[in-house]
VEXRO-905982 format. One record per residue (C-alpha): residue number from 1; chain; x, y, z. Coordinates in steps of 0.1 Angstrom, whole numbers, plus 5000, padded with zeros to 4 digits. Layout:
num / cadena / east / north / up
NUM / A / X / Y / Z
...
//
This chain:
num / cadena / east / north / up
1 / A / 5000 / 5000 / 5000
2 / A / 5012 / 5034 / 4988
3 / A / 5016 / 5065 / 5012
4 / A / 4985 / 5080 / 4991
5 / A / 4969 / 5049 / 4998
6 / A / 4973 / 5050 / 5039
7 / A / 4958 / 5083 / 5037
8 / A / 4931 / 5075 / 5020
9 / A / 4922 / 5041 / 5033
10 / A / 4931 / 5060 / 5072
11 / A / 4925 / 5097 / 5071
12 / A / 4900 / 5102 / 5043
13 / A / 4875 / 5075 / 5056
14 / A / 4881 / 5081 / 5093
15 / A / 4849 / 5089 / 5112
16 / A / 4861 / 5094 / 5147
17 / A / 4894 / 5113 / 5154
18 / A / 4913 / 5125 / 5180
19 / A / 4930 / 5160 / 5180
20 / A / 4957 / 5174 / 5203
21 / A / 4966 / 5213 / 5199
22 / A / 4998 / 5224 / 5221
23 / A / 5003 / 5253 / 5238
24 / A / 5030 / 5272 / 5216
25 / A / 5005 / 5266 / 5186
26 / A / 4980 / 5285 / 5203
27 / A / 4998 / 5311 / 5215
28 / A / 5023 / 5312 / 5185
29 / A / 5050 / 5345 / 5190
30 / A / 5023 / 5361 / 5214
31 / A / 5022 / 5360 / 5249
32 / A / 4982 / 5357 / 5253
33 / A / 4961 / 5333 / 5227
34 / A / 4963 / 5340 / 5192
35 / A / 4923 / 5341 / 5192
36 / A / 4922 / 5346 / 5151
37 / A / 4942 / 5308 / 5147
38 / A / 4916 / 5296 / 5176
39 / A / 4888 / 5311 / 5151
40 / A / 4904 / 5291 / 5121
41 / A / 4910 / 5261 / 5143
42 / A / 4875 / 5259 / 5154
43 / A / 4865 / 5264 / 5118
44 / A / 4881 / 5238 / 5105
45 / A / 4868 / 5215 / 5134
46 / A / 4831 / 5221 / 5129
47 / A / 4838 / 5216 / 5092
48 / A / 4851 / 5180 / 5104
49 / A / 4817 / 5174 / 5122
50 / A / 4794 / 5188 / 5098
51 / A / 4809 / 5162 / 5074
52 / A / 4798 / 5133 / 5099
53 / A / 4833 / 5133 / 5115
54 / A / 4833 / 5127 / 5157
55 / A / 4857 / 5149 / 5167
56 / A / 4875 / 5152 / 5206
57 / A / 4903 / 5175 / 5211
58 / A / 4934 / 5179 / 5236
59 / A / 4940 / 5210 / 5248
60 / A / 4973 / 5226 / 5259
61 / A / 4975 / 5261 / 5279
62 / A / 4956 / 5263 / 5314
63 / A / 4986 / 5270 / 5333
64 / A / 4996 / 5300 / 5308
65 / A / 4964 / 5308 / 5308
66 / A / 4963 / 5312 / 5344
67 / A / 4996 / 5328 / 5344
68 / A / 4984 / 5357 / 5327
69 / A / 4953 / 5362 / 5347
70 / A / 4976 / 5357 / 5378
71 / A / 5000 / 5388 / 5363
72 / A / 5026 / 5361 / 5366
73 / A / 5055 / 5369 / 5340
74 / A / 5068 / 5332 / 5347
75 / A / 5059 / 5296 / 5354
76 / A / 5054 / 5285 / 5385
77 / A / 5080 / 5263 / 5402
78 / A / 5058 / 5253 / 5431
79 / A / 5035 / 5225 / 5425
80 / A / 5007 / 5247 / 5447
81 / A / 5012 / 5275 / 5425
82 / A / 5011 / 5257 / 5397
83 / A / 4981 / 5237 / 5404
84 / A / 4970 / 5271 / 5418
85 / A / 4975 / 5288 / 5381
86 / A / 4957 / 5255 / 5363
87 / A / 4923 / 5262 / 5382
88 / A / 4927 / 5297 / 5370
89 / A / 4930 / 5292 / 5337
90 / A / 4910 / 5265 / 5332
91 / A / 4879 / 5283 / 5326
92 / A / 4898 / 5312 / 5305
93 / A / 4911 / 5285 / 5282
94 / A / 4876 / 5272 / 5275
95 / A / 4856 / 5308 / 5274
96 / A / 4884 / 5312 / 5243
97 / A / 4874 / 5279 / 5229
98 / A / 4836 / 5286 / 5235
99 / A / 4836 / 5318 / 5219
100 / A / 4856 / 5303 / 5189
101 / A / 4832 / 5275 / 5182
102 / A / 4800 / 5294 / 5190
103 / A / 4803 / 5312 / 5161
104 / A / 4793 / 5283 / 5141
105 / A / 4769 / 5273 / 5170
106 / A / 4787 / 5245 / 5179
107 / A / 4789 / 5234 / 5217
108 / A / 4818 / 5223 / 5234
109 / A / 4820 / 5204 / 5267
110 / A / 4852 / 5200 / 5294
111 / A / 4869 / 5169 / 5307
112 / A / 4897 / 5172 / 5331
113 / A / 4913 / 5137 / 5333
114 / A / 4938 / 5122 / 5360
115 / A / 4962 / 5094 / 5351
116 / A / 4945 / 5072 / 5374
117 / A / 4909 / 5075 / 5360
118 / A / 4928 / 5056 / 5326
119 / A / 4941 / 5027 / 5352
120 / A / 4910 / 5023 / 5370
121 / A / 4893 / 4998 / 5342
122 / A / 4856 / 5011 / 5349
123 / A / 4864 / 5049 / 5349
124 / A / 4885 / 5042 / 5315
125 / A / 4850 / 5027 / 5300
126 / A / 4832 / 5057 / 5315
127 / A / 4856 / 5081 / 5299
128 / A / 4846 / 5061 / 5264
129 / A / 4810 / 5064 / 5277
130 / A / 4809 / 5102 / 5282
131 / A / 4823 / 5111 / 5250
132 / A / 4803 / 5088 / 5229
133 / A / 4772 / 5102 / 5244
134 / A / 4786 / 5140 / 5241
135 / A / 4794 / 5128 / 5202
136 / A / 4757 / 5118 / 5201
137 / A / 4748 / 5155 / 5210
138 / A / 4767 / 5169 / 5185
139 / A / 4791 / 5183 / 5215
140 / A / 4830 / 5187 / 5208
141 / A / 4848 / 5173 / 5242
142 / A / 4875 / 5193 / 5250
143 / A / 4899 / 5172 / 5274
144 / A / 4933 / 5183 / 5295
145 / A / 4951 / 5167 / 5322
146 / A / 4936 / 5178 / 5356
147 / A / 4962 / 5199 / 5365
148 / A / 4947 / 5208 / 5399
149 / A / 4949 / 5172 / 5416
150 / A / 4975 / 5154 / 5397
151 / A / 5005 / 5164 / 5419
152 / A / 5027 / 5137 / 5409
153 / A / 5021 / 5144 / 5369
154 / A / 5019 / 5182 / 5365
155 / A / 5056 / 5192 / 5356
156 / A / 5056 / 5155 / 5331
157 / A / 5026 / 5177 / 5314
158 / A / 5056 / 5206 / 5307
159 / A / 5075 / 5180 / 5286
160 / A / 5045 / 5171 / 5262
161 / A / 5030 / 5146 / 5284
162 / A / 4989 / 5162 / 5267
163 / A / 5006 / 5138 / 5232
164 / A / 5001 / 5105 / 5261
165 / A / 4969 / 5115 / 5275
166 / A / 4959 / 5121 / 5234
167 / A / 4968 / 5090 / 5226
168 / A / 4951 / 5071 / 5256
169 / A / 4916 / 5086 / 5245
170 / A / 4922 / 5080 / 5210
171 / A / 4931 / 5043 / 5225
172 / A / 4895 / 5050 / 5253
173 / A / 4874 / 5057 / 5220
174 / A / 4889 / 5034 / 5197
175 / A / 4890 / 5060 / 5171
176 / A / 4904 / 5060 / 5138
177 / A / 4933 / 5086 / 5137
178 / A / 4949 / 5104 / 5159
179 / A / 4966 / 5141 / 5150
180 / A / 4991 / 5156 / 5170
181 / A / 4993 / 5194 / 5159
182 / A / 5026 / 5209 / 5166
183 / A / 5054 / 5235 / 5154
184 / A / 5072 / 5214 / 5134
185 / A / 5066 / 5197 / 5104
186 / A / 5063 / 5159 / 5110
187 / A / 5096 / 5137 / 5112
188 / A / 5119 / 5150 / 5096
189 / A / 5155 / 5129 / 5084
190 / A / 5188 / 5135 / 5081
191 / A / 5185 / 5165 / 5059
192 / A / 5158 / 5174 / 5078
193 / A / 5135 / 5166 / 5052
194 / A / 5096 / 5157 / 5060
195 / A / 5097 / 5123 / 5062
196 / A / 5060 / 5108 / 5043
197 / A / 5054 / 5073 / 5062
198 / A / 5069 / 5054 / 5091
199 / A / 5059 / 5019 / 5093
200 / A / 5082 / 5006 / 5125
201 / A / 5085 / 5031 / 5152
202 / A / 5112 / 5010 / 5169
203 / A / 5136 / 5022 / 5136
204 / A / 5124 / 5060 / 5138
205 / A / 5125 / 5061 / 5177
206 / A / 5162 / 5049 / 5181
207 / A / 5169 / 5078 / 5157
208 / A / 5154 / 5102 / 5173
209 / A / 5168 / 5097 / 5206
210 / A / 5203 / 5095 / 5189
211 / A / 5194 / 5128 / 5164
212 / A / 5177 / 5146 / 5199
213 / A / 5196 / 5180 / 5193
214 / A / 5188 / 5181 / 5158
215 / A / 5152 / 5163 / 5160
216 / A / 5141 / 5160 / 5197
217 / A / 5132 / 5196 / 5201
218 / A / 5092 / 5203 / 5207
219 / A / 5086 / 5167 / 5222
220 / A / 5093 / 5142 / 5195
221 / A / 5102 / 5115 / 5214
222 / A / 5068 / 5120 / 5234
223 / A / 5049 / 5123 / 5206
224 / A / 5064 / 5090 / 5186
225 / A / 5052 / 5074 / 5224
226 / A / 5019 / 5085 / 5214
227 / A / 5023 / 5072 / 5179
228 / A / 5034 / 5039 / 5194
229 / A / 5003 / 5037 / 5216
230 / A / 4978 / 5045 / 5190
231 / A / 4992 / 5023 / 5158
232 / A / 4999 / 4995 / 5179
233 / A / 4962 / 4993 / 5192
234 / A / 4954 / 4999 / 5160
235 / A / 4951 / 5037 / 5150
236 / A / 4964 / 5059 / 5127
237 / A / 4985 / 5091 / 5137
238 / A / 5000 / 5120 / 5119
239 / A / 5024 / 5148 / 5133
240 / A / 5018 / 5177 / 5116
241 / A / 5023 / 5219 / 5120
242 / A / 4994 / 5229 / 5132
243 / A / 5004 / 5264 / 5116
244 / A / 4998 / 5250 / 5080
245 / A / 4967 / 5266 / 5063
246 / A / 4936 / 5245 / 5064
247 / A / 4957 / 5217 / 5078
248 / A / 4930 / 5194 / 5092
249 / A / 4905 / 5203 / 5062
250 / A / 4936 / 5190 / 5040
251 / A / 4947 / 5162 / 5062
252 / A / 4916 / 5143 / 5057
253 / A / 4911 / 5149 / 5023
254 / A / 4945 / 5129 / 5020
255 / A / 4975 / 5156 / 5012
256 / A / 5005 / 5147 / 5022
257 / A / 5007 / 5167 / 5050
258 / A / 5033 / 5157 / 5078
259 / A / 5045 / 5124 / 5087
260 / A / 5017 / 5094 / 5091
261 / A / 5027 / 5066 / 5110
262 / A / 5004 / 5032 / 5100
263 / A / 4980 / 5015 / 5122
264 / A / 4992 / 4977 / 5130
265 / A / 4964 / 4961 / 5104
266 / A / 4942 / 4942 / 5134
267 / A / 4925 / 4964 / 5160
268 / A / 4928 / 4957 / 5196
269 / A / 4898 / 4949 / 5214
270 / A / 4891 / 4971 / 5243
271 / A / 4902 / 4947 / 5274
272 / A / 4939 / 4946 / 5258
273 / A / 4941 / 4983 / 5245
274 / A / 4934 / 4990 / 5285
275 / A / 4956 / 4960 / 5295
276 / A / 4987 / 4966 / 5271
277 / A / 4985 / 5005 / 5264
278 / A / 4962 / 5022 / 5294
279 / A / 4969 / 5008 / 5328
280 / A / 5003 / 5014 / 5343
281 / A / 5021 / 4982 / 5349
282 / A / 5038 / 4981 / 5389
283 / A / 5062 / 4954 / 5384
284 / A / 5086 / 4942 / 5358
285 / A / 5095 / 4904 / 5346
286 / A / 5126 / 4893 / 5327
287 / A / 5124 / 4867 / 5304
288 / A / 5155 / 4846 / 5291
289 / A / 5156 / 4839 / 5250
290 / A / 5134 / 4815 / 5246
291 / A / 5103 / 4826 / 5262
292 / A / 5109 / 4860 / 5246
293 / A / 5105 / 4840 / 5208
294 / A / 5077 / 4819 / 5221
295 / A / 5058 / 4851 / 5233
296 / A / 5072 / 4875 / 5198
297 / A / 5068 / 4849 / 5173
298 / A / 5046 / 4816 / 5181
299 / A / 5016 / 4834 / 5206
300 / A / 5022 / 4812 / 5235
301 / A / 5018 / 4821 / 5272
302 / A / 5048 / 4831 / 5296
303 / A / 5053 / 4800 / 5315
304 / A / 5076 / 4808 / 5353
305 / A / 5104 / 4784 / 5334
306 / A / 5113 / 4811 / 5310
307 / A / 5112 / 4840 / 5338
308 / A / 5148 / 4851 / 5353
309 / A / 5143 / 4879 / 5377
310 / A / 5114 / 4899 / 5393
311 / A / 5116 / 4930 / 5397
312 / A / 5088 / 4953 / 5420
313 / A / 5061 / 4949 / 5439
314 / A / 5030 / 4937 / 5422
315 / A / 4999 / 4917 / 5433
316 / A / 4977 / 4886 / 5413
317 / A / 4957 / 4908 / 5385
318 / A / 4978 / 4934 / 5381
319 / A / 4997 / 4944 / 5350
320 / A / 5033 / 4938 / 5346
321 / A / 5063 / 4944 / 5322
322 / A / 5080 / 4916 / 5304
323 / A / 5114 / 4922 / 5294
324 / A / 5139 / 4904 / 5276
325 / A / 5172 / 4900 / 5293
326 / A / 5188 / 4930 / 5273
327 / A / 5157 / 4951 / 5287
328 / A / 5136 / 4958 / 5260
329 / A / 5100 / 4957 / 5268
330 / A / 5083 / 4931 / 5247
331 / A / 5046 / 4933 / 5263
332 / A / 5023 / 4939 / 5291
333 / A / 4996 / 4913 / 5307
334 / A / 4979 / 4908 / 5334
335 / A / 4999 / 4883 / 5360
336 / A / 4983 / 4854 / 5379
337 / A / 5006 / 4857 / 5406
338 / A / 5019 / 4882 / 5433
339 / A / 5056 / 4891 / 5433
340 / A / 5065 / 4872 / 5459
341 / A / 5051 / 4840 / 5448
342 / A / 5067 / 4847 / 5411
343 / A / 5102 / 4852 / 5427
344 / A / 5097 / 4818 / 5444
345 / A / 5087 / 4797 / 5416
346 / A / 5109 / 4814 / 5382
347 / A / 5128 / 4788 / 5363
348 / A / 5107 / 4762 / 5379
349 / A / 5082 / 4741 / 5362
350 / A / 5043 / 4738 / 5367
351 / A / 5046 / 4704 / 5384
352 / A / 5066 / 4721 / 5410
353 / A / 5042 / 4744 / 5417
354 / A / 5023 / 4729 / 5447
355 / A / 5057 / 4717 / 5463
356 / A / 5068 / 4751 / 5465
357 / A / 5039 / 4770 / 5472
358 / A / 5019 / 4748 / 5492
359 / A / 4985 / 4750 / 5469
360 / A / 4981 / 4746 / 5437
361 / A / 4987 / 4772 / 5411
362 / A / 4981 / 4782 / 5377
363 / A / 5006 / 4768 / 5350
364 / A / 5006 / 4799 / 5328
365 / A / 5024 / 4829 / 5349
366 / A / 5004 / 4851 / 5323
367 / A / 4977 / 4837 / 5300
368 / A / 4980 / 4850 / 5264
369 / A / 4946 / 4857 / 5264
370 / A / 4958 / 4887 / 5288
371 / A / 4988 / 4892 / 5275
372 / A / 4993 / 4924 / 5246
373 / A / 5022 / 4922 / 5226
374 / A / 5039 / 4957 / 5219
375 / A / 5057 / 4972 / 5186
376 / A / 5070 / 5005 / 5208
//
C-alpha cells in the first residue's frame, strides 16, 4: 500500500478522530492566545463534524492561561502555585474555545482527566461512555490533564506529556486517527527533510533519541510514544504543523501533509488496548531467549520456566512488564501471581508448583489471552 493509499484508506474515511493542539501553537509569537488561529481552528473542526466526523480534542495552555490572569510573567516552580495557576485558567482556556466555536453554533464540553481515572478499568470505559454520548449531542469534548489534583504528573505535562493522554483517549474511544498538531513539520531525516510514512516506530524512535539535538526539540520522542500507543492498538496518527493553512480540512482529504505513521492492520479489542497500552504496569519480569520468541513469534503464554528475575512489587491481576534479558519491553499482561510468589517459583516448572507454594497454582504465569504484545 502506497503513502497516498494509507491516507486514504486512514484519514480520508476516518469517522472518529482525535485531536491534540499544544500550547505554543495556540499562543504562537504572542504572549496571550492567538484568538484569530483559535477562530480558524474551530473552523476547520466544525467543518470536520458537519461532514459526519466525531471529533475530541486535547488542549494545551491552562497554566499560561492562568499565568496571565495571575499577572505572573513566569511559570510556576511550586506544584501549589502551579496547580494554583491551572484552576485559573482552566475556565479562561475554555471561554476562548467557546467563543471560537459558538460562532458556528457548535457546543463544546470539558473533561479534566487524571492518570488514574485511565488505570482504574471502569472509569476508563466511563471516559469512552461520556464522549460517545457527548458525540451523540453533537458536542465537541475538550479534554486536559487535571492539573489541579495530579500532583505527581503536573511538571511530566511541561514535557509534552497532553501527546500521552491524546493517545490514551484515542486508545479510550477506539478511534480511527489520531493528530498531534505541533510547530514542526512531521519527522523529519537526516536532511531534515519531511519524512511521508513510518511503518516501524522502533527504527524511527532509536533515531530520534540519537538525532535529539537536531530532531528532539518540541517533544518528538513523546509524541512518537503517542504514535506507538495509538498504531499498535490499532490507529492511525499524523504529526503535523498545526500552523499549515487548512491543515485538518487538507489532512483528511488525503494531502500529504506531515509524517503518518500506519495502524498495525488488526485492531485491539478494548480489554487489551486498556491492559497493554492504558493501565500502568507496577512490576517488571525478565524473560531469558526462549520465552521471549515463544511470546514474539509463536503466541504462546509466559510460562515461570522462562522468567529470570522479578523485579517490583505487584499483586495477582495486576499488570506487569516483560522484558527480555537486554531490557527491551516486549509486552504487558495481566499476572496470575503476586511478586512474591513469582520470585519463588521462576525457572521452575508447573509440576513444582504445589511443592513450592503449598497449593496449587496456575501453570501459565500470564495467559496470552491477557497478555498484549507491543511494537513501541
Amino acid at each position: 500500500m502506497s503513502s497516498a493509499q494509507l491516507r486514504q484508506s486512514t484519514l480520508v474515511t476516518a469517522r472518529r478522530v482525535v485531536i491534540k493542539l499544544g500550547t505554543q501553537l495556540l499562543y504562537g509569537d504572542r504572549d496571550e492566545i492567538d484568538q484569530p488561529y483559535l477562530r480558524d481552528i474551530a473552523r476547520q473542526v466544525h467543518g470536520l463534524r458537519s461532514a459526519g466526523r466525531e471529533v475530541a480534542l486535547v488542549v494545551s495552555g491552562a497554566i499560561g492561561e492562568g499565568c496571565r490572569e495571575l499577572a505572573r510573567t513566569t511559570r510556576p516552580r511550586d506544584v501549589a502555585a502551579l496547580q494554583a495557576a491551572a484552576a485559573v485558567g482552566q475556565p479562561r482556556l475554555m471561554r476562548h474555545l467557546h467563543d471560537a466555536f459558538s460562532r458556528h453554533g457548535q457546543t463544546v464540553a470539558q473533561l479534566l482527566l487524571t492518570r488514574s481515572d485511565f488505570d482504574d478499568r471502569t472509569r476508563f470505559l466511563n471516559i469512552r461512555n461520556c464522549v460517545m454520548q457527548l458525540h451523540a449531542t453533537d458536542c465537541i469534548p475538550v479534554i486536559n490533564e487535571n492539573d489541579t489534583v495530579a500532583v505527581d504528573e503536573i511538571e511530566a505535562l511541561r514535557l509534552g506529556e497532553n501527546d500521552i493522554l491524546a493517545a490514551m483517549i484515542c486508545n479510550a474511544l477506539r478511534s480511527d486517527a489520531l493528530v498531534l498538531l505541533s510547530v514542526v513539520d512531521g519527522l523529519q531525516d537526516k536532511r531534515h527533510a519531511r519524512i511521508d510514512r513510518v511503518d516501524e516506530i522502533d527504527e524511527v524512535m532509536a533515531y530520534v533519541q540519537k538525532q535529539r539535538s537536531a530532531m528532539g526539540k518540541g517533544g518528538m520522542l513523546t509524541k512518537l510514544k503517542a504514535a506507538g500507543i495509538a498504531t499498535t492498538a490499532g490507529e492511525a496518527t499524523v504529526i503535523a504543523h498545526g500552523r499549515h493553512r487548512d491543515v485538518l480540512t487538507r489532512l483528511f482529504k488525503g494531502e500529504e501533509i506531515g509524517t503518518i505513521f500506519a495502524p498495525v492492520p488488526r485492531k485491539l479489542d478494548s480489554r487489551r488496548r486498556w491492559i497493554g497500552m492504558t493501565r500502568r504496569p507496577t512490576g517488571k519480569v525478565m524473560i531469558d531467549h526462549g520465552a521471549a520468541e515463544a511470546l514474539r513469534r509463536r503466541g504462546k503464554s509466559l510460562l515461570a520456566i522462562g522468567i529470570v528475575s522479578v523485579h517490583g512489587k505487584f499483586q495477582r491481576g495486576e499488570v506487569v512488564r516483560i522484558c527480555d534479558v537486554e531490557g527491551n519491553e516486549i509486552g504487558r499482561g495481566l499476572t496470575n501471581y503476586a511478586h512474591d510468589e513469582l520470585v519463588l517459583i521462576k525457572g521452575r516448572r508447573s509440576n513444582q508448583f504445589s511443592k513450592i507454594l503449598g497449593h496449587p497454582g496456575h501453570a501459565e504465569v500470564i495467559h496470552r489471552d491477557n497478555f498484549v504484545l507491543l511494537s513501541f
